[in-house]
NULOMI-378051 format. One record per residue (C-alpha): residue in three letters; x, y, z. Coordinates in steps of 0.001 Angstrom, whole numbers, padded with zeros to 6 digits, always signed. Layout:
// residues N
ALAXYZ/...
This chain:
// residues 471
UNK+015401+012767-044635/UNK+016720+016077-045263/UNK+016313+018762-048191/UNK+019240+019950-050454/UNK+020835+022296-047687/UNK+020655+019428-045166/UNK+017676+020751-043169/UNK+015003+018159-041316/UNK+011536+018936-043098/UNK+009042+020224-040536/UNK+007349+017269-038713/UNK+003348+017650-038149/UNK+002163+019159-035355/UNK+003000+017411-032060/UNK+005100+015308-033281/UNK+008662+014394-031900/UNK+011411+012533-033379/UNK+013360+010731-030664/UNK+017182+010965-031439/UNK+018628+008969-028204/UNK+017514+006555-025430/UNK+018485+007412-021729/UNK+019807+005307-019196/UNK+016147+004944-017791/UNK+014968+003694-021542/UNK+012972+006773-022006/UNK+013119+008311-025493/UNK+014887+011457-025785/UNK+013530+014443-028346/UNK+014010+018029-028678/UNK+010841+020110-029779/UNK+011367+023254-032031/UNK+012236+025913-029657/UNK+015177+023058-027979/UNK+013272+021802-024605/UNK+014557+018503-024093/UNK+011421+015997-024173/UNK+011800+012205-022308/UNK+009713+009925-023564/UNK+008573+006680-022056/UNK+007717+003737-024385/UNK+009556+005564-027518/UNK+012583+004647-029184/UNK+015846+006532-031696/UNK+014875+006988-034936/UNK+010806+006928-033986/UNK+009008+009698-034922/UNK+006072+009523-032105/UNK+003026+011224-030986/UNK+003017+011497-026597/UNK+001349+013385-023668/UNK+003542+015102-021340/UNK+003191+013637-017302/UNK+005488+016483-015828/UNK+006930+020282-017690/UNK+009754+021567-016430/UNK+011870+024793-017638/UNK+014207+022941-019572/UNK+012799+019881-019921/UNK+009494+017751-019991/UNK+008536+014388-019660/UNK+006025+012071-021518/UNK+004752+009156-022071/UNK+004001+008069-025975/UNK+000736+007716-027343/UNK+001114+007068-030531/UNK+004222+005309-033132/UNK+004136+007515-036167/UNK+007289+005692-037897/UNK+008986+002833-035467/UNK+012458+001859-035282/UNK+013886-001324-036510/UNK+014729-002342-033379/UNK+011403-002449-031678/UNK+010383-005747-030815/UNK+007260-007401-029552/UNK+008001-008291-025724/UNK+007868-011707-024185/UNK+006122-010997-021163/UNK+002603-010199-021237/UNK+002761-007691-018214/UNK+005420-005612-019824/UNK+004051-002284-020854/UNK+002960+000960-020378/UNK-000723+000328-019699/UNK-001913+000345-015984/UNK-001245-002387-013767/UNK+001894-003197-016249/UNK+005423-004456-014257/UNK+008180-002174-013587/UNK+010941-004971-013214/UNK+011706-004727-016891/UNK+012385-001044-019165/UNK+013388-002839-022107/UNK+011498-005580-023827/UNK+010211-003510-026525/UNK+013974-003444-027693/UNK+016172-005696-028949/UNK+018584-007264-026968/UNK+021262-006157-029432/UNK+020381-002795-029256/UNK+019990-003003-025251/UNK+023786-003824-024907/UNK+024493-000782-027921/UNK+022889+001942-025393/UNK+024525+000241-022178/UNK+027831+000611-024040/UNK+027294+004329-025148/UNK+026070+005103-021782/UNK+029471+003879-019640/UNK+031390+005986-022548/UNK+029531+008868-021782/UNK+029916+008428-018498/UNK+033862+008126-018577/UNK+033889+011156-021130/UNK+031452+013777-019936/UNK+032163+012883-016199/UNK+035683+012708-016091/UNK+037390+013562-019755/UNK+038739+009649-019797/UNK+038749+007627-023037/UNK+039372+003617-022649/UNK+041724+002769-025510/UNK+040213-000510-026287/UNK+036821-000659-025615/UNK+036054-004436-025107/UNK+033638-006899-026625/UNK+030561-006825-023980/UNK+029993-009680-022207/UNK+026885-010946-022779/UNK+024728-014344-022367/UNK+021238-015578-021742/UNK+018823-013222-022131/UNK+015320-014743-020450/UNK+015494-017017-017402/UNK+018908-015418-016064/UNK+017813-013791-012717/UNK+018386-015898-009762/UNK+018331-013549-006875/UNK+014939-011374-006664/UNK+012238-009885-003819/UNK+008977-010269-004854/UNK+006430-008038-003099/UNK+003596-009701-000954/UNK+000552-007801-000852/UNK-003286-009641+000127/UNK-005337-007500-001791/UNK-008897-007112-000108/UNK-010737-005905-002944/UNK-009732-008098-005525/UNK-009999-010950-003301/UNK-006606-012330-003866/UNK-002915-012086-002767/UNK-000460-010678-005500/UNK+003190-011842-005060/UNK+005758-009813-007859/UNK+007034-006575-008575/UNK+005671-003170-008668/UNK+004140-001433-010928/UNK+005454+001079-013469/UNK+006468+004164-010981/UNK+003738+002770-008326/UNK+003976+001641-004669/UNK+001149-001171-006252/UNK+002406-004631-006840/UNK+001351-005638-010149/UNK-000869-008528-011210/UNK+001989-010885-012419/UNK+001260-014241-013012/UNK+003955-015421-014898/UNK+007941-013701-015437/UNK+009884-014065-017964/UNK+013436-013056-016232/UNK+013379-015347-013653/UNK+014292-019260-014125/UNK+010668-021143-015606/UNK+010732-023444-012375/UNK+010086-019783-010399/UNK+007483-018374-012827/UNK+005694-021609-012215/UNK+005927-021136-008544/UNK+003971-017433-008716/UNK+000478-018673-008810/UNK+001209-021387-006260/UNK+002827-019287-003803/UNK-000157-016774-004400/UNK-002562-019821-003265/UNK+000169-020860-000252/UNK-000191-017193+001006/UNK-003619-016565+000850/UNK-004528-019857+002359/UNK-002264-019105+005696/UNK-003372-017349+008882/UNK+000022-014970+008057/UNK-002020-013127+004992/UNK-001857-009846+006431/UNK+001970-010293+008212/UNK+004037-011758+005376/UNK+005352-008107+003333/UNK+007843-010137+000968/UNK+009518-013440-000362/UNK+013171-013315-001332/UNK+014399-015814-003833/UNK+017990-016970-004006/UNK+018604-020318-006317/UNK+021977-022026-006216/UNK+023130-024701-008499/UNK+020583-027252-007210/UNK+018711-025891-004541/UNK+016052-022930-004911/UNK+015962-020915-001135/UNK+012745-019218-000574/UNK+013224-016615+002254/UNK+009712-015647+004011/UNK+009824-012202+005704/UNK+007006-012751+008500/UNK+006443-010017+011180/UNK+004393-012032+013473/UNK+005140-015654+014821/UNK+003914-018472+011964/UNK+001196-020915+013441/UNK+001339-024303+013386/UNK-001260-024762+010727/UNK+001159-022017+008661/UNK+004114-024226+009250/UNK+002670-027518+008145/UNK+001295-025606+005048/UNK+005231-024507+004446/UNK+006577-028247+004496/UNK+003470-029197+002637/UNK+004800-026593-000515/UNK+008462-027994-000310/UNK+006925-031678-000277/UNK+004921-031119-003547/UNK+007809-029095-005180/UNK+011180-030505-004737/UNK+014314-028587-004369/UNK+012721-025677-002924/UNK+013791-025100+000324/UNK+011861-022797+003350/UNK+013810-020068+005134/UNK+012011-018143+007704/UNK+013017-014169+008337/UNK+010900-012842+011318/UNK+013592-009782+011588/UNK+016625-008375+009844/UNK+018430-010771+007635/UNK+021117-011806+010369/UNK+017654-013736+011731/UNK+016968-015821+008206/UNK+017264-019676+009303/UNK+016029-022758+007830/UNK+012157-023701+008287/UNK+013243-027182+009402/UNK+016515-029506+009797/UNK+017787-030562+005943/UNK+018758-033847+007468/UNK+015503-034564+008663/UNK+014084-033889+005402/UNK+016676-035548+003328/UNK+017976-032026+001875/UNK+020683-030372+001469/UNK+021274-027170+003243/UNK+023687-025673+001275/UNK+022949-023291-001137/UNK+026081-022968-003567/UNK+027261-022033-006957/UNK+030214-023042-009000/UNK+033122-021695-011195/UNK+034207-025244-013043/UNK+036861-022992-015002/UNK+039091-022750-011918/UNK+037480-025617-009987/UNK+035761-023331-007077/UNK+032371-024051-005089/UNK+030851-021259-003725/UNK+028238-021922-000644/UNK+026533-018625+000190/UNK+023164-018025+002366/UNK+020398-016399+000879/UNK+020347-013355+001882/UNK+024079-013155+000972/UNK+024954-010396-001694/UNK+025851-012743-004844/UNK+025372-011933-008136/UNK+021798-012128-009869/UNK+022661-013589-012969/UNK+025114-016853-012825/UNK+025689-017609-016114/UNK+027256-014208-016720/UNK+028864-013974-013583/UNK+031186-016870-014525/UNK+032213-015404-017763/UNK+033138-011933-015962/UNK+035185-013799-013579/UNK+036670-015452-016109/UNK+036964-011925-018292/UNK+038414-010315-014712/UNK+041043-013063-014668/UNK+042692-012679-018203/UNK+042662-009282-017885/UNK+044256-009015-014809/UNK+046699-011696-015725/UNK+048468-012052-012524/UNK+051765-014409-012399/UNK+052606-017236-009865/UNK+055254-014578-008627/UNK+052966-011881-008083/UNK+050732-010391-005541/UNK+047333-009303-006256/UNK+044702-007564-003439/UNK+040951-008152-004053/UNK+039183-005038-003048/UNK+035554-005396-001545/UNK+035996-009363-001739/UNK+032186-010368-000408/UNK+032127-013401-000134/UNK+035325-014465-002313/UNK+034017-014754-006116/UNK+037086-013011-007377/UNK+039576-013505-004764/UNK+039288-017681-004705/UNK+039662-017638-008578/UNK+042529-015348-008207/UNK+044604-017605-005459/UNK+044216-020481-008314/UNK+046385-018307-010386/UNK+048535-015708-008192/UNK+051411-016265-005631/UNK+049708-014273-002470/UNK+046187-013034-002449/UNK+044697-010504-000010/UNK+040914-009934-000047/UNK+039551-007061+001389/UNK+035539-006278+002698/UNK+034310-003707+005116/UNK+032515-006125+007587/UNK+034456-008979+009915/UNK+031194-011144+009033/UNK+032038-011307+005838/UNK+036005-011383+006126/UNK+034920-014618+007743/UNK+032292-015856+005540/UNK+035233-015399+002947/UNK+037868-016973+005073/UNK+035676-020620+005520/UNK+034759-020052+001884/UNK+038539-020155+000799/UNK+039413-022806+003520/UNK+036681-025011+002200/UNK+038195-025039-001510/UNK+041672-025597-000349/UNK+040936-028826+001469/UNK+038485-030358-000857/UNK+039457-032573-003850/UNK+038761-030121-006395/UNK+040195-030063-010115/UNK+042804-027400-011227/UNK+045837-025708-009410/UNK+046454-025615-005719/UNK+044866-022444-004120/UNK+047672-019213-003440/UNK+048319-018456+000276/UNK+045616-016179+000903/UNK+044447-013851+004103/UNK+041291-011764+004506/UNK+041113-007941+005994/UNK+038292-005744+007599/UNK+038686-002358+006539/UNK+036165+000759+006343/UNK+036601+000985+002751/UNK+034976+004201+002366/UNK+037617+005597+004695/UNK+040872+004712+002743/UNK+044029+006385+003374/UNK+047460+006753+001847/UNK+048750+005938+005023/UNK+046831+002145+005381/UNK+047579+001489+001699/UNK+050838+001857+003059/UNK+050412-000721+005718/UNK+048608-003180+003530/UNK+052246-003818+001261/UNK+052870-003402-001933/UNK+050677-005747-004669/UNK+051537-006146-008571/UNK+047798-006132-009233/UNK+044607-005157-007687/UNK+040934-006189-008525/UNK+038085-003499-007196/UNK+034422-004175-006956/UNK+032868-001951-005052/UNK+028779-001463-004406/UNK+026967+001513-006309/UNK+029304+004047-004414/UNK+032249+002957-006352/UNK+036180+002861-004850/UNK+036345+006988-004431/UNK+038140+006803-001166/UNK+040847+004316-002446/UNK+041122+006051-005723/UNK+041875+009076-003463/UNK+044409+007482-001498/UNK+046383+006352-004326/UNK+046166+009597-005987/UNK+047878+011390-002889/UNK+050419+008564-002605/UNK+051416+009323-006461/UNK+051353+012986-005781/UNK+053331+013047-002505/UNK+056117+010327-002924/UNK+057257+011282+000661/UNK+054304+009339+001725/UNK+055247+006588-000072/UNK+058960+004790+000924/UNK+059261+001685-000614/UNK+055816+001372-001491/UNK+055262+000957-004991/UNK+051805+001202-006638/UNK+049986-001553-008208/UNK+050781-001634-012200/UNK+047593-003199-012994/UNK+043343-002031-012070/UNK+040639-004212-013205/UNK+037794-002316-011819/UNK+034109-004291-012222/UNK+031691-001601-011306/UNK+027516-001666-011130/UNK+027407+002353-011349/UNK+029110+003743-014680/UNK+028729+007482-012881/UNK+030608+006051-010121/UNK+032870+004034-012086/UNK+033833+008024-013725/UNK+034214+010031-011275/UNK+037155+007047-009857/UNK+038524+006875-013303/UNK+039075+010484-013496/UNK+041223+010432-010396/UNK+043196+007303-011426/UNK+043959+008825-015012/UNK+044309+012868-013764/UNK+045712+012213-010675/UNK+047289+008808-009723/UNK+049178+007992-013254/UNK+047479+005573-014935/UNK+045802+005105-018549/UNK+042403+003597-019282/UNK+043903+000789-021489/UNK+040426-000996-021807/UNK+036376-000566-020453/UNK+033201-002150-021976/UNK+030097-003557-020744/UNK+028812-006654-018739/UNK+024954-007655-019665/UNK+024101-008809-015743/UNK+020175-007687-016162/UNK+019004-007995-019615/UNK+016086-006087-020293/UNK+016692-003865-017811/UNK+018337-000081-017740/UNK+021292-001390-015418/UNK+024564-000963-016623/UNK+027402-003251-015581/UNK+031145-002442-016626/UNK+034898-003447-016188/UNK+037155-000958-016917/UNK+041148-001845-016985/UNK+043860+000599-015610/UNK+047564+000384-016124/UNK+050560+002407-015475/
């Protein structure tokens, strides 16, 4: 409301009214004299009591203590650990808004991003991707802890901005199957001779087969191993893997044929016919069911032809590059370790020689490169391809945004290499995804025909994009 010159009436002392929501989901507010104020647990449009946590100069933060007036878009969360009290889990930021609204900020945030960060405007921004918004996240690390004083062993997340592992004994994110498992897997751990030596549990479900990856710094007894088989034999399709070191050392707790399972861990991508095995501790995306749509997404707008060649930057493990040899005439996918160049390789090989449904995989060959090292020179060597897909970690593609810039500024470099006329980018790290923009758009040529975001962690402040570039 504002009077009949357009001025905000006075709000009562100590109040705030929160105009914007950060990319940590913190309320943001101004207070009369213009110090920025982030609030925790507040949302736009609330007008909120809080107490400030930390004062800086410029800016302070707090956490709210009271809703004066509350947005339309607050909701009641799901999950009964969610919150701001004590002892309440930090894997979600969100659940007091609605999932609409989550994807609204997301999308404002990766425009800001590409605005403030590098003066680059998409020209279509594109309908988000979105899907399932509960039960979505198959890939997590839950935190062991055996908890002296309370008599107990917690297995979950942290708490809010805590070293603590909360109290969880149910979560909402993960499938139902593995919220069922928390309590059991509480009892499992507290019942073994490892209490004290077991720091974490990494969880990796494929399509049919849920891994459960024990981190265990000190040999596992007998008893400790019989009490393993005894979990998998009274919950089916969960299968043991044993980590006593790095992750190179993860192998399974006993022989699948012996046990009548199945050792592989996979996932699929029916639209173009492709099985994916993986291990799991494997990078591979959390959330499946979106993941397939993106690939999907990534594949019409890239739009490569039969004729064409297309490179996969940062392949992992092949989840872009096999669905791009279905479609392409030559595929090159490249990752910055050999292990996973040949992870990829017996990946691709595997899907070419089984009966599958759909067109006959491209000719396709796999690269090592330090991909943080790029040069104008080994873009070069690599030959000219029509279209390139990049998917880089949290870092982004600076480094080969770099090197194309200098080979469009310095044609000498160049011969008869010819740039790629087409950049779908898929990026975890909107900041990172701007600062490569702005050298592809201000330096190497191209436009920003396209960008919008991917909803990979619902709930959550993470903000997943793809971002087309043409010449």
């Amino acid at each position: 409301m504002t009077d009949d010159v357009g001025n905000k009436p006075a709000l009562p002392e100590g109040w705030l009214e929160v105009d914007a929501l950060d990319i940590e989901a913190q309320g943001v507010a101004r207070r009369p004299d213009g110090k920025v104020v982030f609030i925790e647990g507040a949302l736009p449009t609330e007008r909120v009591s809080a107490r400030v946590n930390r004062r800086k100069n410029n800016w302070e933060q707090a956490t709210v203590t009271e809703i004066h007036r509350e947005s339309s878009q607050r909701v009641q969360p799901r999950c009964p650990h969610f919150g701001l009290h004590e002892g309440a889990c930090g894997g979600c930021k969100m659940q007091h808004l609605h999932v609409a609204a989550q994807v609204a900020v997301k999308q404002r945030v990766l425009e800001d991003n590409l605005w403030h960060l590098a003066k680059v405007k998409a020209e279509t921004v594109l309908r988000p991707i979105e899907g399932p918004t509960w039960g979505y996240r198959w890939r997590a690390r839950f935190t062991v802890r055996h908890v002296r004083k309370k008599g107990t062993v917690l297995v979950g997340f942290h708490e809010r901005k805590s070293r603590y592992v909360a109290d969880i004994r149910e979560c909402h994110v993960v499938p139902p199957h593995v919220s069922e498992l928390l309590l059991p897997l509480r009892e499992l751990i507290g019942s073994m001779d490892a209490i004290e030596t077991c720091p974490q549990i990494e969880l990796a479900c494929g399509d049919d087969i849920t891994a459960l990856v024990l981190r265990h710094l000190e040999p596992l007894s007998a008893g400790d191993v019989a009490k393993l088989r005894s979990f998998t034999a009274r919950h089916p399709g969960v299968q043991w893997w044993l980590q006593p070191k790095g992750p190179d050392t993860i192998h399974l707790l006993d022989d699948p044929a012996a046990s009548g399972q199945t050792v592989q861990l996979a996932y699929a991508l029916p639209e173009f016919g492709i099985e994916m095995p993986f291990r799991p501790t494997d990078f591979t995306q959390v959330n499946p069911h979106i993941n397939r749509v993106l690939v999907s997404r990534a594949l019409r707008l890239l739009d490569p032809g039969r004729d064409e060649r297309v490179i996969d930057w940062f392949c992992g493990l092949g989840n872009f590059t096999l669905p791009i040899a279905t479609r392409a005439g030559e595929v090159l996918g490249v990752e910055g370790s050999e292990t996973l160049v040949a992870r990829s390789r017996e990946n691709y090989e595997r899907n070419k020689s089984r009966d599958r449904v759909g067109p006959p995989l491209a000719k396709t060959g796999f690269a090592a490169r330090n991909l943080f090292e790029m040069t104008a020179d080994q873009l070069v060597r690599d030959g000219i391809a029509e279209r390139w897909l990049v998917d880089p970690p949290r870092e982004g593609a600076f480094a080969l945004a770099k090197a194309l810039a200098d080979l469009h500024q310095q044609p000498e470099l160049r011969g008869d290499w010819k740039p790629p006329g087409r950049i779908v980018y898929v990026c975890c790290n909107p900041a990172s995804l701007a600062r490569d923009a702005g050298l592809l758009v201000h330096q190497a040529g191209y436009r920003c025909t396209a960008a919008g975001v991917v909803n990979m962690f619902p709930h959550t402040a993470h903000v997943e994009s793809i971002a087309v570039f043409s010449l």
